[in-house]
N, C-alpha and C positions, 0 to 999 in steps of 0.2 A: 539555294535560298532556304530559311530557316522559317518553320513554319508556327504560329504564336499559337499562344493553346487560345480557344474560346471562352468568352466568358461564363458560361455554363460549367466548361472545362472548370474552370478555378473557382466555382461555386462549389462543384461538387468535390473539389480538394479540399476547401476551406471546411466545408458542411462534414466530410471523414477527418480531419485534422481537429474541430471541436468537440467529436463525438470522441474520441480518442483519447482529448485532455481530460476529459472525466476521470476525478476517482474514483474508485468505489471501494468498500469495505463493509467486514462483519464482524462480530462478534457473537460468543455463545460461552453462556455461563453456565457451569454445573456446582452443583451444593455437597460438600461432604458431611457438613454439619450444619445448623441454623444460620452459624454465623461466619463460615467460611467456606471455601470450596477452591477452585480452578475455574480458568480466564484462559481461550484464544481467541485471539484478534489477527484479523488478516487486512491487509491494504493494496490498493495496485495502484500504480503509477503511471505516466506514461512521459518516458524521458526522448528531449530530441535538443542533440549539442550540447548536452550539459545540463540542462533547463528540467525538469520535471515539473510535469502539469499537473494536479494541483501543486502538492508540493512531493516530497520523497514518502516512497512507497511506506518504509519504515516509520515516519514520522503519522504517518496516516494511521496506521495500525497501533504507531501506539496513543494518539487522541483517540481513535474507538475506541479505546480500554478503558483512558482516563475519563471517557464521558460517563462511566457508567459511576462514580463518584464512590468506588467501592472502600471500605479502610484496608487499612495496612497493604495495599498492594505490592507486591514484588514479582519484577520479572524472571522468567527460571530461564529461558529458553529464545532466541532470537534468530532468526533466518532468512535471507534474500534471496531469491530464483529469478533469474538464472545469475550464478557464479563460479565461475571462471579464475579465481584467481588475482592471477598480476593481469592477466585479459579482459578484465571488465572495463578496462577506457573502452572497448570496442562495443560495448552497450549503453556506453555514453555519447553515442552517435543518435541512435534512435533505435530503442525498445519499451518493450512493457515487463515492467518490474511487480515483483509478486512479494511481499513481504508476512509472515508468521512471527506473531509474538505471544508467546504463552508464560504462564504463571499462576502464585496463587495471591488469595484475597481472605482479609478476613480474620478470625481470631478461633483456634481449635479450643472447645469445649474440654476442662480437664476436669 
């Protein structure tokens, strides 16, 4: 005979399963000149079956960047952890994704 979980039980699923959709991200800016410098942004994700809550880690990281409304941005640098490869379907089951996006901003003083 199969035993049903409690409803507490799938409270406290549901309660670790919305804490988990959370994204979170950061950004930190440094200056090489007045009016330019360097940009990383980072984002996390939380993927289960395909589905990433909020949205993809990558996409998170780079709205941090864009929120900051800087000119001429360009990305230099892009990154996903964990990767694996051709093996990343297998972190399309359910993981938390970590994305880095770096670059510069701005216009060098000549």
């Amino acid at each position: 005979m199969q035993r049903r979980p409690s409803a507490l039980q799938c409270l406290a699923l549901t309660a670790c399963l919305c804490l988990l959709a959370q994204g979170c991200a950061s950004v930190s800016l440094k200056r090489s000149t007045k009016t330019s410098g360097t940009y990383t942004s980072t984002g996390w994700a939380f993927t289960l079956f395909s589905i990433d809550m909020p949205s993809s880690a990558m996409k998170i990281a780079r709205e941090n960047a864009a929120d900051f409304h800087l000119a001429n941005t360009t990305e230099t640098a892009a990154s996903l952890t964990p990767d694996i490869g051709w093996w990343n379907w297998v972190f399309d089951i359910i993981s938390i994704r970590r994305a880095k996006v770096q670059g510069t901003w701005g216009f060098e003083d000549k």
